[in-house]
C-alpha positions in Angstrom: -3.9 56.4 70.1 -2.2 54.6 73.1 -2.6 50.9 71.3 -2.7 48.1 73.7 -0.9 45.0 72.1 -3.3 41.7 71.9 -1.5 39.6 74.8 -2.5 42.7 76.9 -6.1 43.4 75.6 -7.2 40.1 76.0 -6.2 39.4 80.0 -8.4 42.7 79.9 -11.3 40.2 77.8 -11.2 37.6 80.0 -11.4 39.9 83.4 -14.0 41.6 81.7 -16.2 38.6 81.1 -15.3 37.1 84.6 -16.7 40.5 86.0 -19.8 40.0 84.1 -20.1 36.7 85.7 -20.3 38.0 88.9 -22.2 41.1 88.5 -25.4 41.4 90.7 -28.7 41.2 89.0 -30.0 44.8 89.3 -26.3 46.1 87.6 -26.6 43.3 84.4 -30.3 44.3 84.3 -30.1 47.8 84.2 -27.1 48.0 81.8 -28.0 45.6 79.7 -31.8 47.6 79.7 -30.1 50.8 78.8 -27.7 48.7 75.9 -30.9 47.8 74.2 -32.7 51.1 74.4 -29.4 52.8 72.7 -28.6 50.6 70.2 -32.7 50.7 69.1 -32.4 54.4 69.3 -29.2 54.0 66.8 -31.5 52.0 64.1 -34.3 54.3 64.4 -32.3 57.2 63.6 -30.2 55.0 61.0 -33.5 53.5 59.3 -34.1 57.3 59.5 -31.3 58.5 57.6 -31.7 56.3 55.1 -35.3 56.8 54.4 -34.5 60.5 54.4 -31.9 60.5 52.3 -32.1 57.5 50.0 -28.5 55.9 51.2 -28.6 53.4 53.1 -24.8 53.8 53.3 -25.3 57.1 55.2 -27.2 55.7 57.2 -24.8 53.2 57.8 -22.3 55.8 58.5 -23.9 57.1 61.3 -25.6 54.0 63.5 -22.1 52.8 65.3 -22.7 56.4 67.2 -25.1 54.2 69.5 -22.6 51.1 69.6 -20.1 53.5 70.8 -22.4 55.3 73.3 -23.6 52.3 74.7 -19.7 50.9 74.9 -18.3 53.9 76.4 -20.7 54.4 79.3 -20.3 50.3 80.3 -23.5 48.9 79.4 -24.1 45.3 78.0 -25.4 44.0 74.9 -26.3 40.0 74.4 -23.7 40.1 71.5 -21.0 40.8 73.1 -21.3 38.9 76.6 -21.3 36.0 74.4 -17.9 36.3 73.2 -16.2 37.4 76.3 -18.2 35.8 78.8 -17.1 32.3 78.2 -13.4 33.6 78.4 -13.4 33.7 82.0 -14.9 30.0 82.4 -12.5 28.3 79.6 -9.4 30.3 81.4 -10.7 28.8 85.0 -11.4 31.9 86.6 -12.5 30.8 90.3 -16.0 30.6 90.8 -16.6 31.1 87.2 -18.9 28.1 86.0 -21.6 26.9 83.1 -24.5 28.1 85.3 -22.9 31.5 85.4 -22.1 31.9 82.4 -25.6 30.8 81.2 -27.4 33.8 83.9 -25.3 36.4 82.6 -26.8 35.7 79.5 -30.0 35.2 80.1 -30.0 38.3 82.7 -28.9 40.2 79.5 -30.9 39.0 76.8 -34.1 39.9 78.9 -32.6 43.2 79.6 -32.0 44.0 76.3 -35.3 42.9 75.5 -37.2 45.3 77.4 -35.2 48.3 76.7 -35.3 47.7 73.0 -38.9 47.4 73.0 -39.9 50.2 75.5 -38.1 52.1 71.9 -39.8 50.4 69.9 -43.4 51.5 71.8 -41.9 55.0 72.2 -40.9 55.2 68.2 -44.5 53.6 67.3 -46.7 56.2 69.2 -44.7 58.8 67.8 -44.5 58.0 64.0 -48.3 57.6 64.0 -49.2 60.1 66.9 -50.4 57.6 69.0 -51.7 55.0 66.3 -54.2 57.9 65.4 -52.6 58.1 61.8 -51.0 55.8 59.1 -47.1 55.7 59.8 -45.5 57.6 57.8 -42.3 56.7 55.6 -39.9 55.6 58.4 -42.6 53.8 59.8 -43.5 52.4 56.5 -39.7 51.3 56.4 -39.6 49.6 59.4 -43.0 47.5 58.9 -41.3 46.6 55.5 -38.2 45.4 57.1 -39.4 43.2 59.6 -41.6 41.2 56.5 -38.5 40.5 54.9 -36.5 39.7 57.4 -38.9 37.1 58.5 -41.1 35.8 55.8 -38.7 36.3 53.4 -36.7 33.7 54.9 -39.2 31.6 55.4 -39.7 31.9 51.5 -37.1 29.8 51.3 -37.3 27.0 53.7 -34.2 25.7 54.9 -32.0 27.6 52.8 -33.6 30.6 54.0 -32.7 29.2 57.3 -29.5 28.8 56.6 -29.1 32.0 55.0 -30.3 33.8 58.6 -28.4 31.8 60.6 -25.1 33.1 58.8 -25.7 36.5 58.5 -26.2 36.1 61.9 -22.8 34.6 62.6 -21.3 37.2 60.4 -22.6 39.9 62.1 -21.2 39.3 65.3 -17.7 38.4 64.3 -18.1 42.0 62.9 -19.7 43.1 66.2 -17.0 41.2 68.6 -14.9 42.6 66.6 -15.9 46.1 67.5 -16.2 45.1 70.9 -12.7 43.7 71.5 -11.2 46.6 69.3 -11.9 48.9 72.1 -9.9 47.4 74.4 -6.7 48.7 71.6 -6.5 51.6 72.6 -6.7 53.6 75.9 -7.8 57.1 74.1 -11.9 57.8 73.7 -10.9 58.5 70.2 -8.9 55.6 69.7 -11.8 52.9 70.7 -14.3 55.5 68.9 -12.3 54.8 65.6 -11.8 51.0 66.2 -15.7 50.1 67.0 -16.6 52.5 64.7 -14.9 50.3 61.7 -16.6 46.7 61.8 -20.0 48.0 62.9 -20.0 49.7 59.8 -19.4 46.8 58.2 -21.8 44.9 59.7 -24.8 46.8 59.3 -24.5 48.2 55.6 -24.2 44.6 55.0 -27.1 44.2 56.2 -26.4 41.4 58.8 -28.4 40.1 61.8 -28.2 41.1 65.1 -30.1 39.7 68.0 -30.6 43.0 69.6 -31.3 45.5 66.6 -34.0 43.3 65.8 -35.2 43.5 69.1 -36.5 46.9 68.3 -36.6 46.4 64.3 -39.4 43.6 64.4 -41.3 45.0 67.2 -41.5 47.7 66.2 -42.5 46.7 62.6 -45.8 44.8 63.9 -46.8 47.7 65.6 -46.6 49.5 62.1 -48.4 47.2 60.2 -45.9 44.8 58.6 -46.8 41.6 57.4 -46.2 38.7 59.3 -46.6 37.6 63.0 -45.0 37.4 66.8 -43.9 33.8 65.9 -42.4 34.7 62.2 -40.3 36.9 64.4 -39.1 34.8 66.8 -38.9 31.3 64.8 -37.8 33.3 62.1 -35.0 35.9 62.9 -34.5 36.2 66.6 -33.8 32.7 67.7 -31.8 31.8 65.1 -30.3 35.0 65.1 -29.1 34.5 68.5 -27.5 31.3 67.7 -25.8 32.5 65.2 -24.7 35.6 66.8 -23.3 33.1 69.4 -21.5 31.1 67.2 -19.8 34.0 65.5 -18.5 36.0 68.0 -16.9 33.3 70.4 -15.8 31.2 67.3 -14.5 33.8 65.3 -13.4 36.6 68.0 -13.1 35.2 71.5 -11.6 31.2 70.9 -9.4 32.7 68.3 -7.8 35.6 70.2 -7.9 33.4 73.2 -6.2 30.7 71.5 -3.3 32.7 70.3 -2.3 35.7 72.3 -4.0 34.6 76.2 -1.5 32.9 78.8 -4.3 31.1 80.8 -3.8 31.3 84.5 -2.5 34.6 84.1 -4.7 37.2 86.6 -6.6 33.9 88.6 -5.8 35.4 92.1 -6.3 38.7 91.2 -10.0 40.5 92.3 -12.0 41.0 89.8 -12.0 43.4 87.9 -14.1 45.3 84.8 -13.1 47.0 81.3 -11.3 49.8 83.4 -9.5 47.8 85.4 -11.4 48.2 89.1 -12.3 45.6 91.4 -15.7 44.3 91.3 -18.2 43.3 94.4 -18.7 39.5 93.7 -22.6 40.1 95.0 -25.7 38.2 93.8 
């Protein structure tokens, strides 16, 4: 599988979030467009699955094959610039600052955005042919989920708030995870089989994720579920987002950074992404 030893894989985090940094607006839009409208492809065919079959752990099974699509052909999710992002700016990098940290993320959160819901449109129109017919059982499913995952929080108040707020931390340590267990190995199969592992975990556990629910919740009002645009945002995505934040630089990026980086190491270097070539520092 060609494993990668963490000293090595993390230089390759930190250039990799210090190429993000400087990536022009139309590349971080675009990939980041195409990251959300994969990943909401993944869930509707996972929600799918599981509806069809009756396991959700089947369904399970099968979703990372849009994590690992997404991964392999370089696109960007919000997730995962948050935890290697930052890298670049604690090791120094030059040029690397706050404000640039801060773009990239916003650049991608819109991105992701608007490809996840251009799915969630496309999967609406066609599990009710064009809101001419009731949705069917997927549809169902996803107006059910978004309820939930919003007003069943709110249910219970601050607890409830806390409860979202962790799953969303958990998720993306399990995300990260996945993210930075790519970089392992230098085989297709080998970062296959290691992203393939914690986003497993993460979504049979049923944990949030800032972008999956970028397509789950939209797509559930235009279904019929039961609460509102600002359930969905006050309730799941914001704090979904913070805690996505918190858990994957806190529990992926700070600690592998902490332990296996020598900072300084690659400063006068070009930039350079995931594979390792040199990156146009263009606005």
């Amino acid at each position: 599988m060609s494993y990668v030893n963490p000293s090595e894989f993390v230089g390759k985090m930190i250039d990799a979030g210090e190429a993000k940094v400087f990536m022009s607006t139309r590349d971080t839009m675009i990939r980041a467009y195409m990251a959300g409208a994969i990943l909401a492809l993944a869930a509707a065919f996972a929600v799918t699955v599981t509806v069809q079959t009756g396991s959700a752990l089947v369904g399970a099974l099968l979703f990372p094959v849009g994590f690992c699509l997404l991964y392999l052909l370089g696109f960007d999710l919000l997730t995962g610039v948050f935890t290697l992002v930052p890298l670049a700016w604690i090791d120094k990098r030059p040029g690397v600052t706050i404000k640039g940290v801060l773009r990239n993320w916003g650049l991608v959160f819109v991105g992701n955005f608007a490809g996840a819901l251009t799915v969630a449109l496309m999967m609406a129109v066609i599990l009710t042919y064009a809101f001419t017919v009731d949705p069917n059982d997927v549809g169902q499913r996803l107006g059910e989920i978004g309820s939930a995952r919003t007003v069943g929080y709110a249910d219970h108040g601050a607890a409830g708030m806390l409860t979202l707020f962790l799953r969303g931390v958990l998720c993306n340590w399990m995300v990260s995870t996945g993210v930075v267990a790519a970089m392992i190995s230098t085989s297709v199969s080998g970062k296959v089989i290691g992203m393939w592992m914690p986003i497993l975990v993460f979504f049979y556990m049923g944990f949030e994720h800032s972008v999956v629910n970028m397509f789950l919740f939209p797509s559930g009002l235009m279904l019929g579920g039961d609460f509102s645009i600002l359930d969905y945002f006050v309730w799941n995505e914001f704090p979904t987002v913070v805690g996505n934040l918190v858990g994957g630089l806190t529990f992926v990026g700070l600690t592998l950074y902490a332990t296996h980086a020598r900072p300084g190491v690659g400063r006068m270097r070009p930039v350079r992404d995931e594979t390792g070539e040199p990156v146009a520092a263009s606005r």
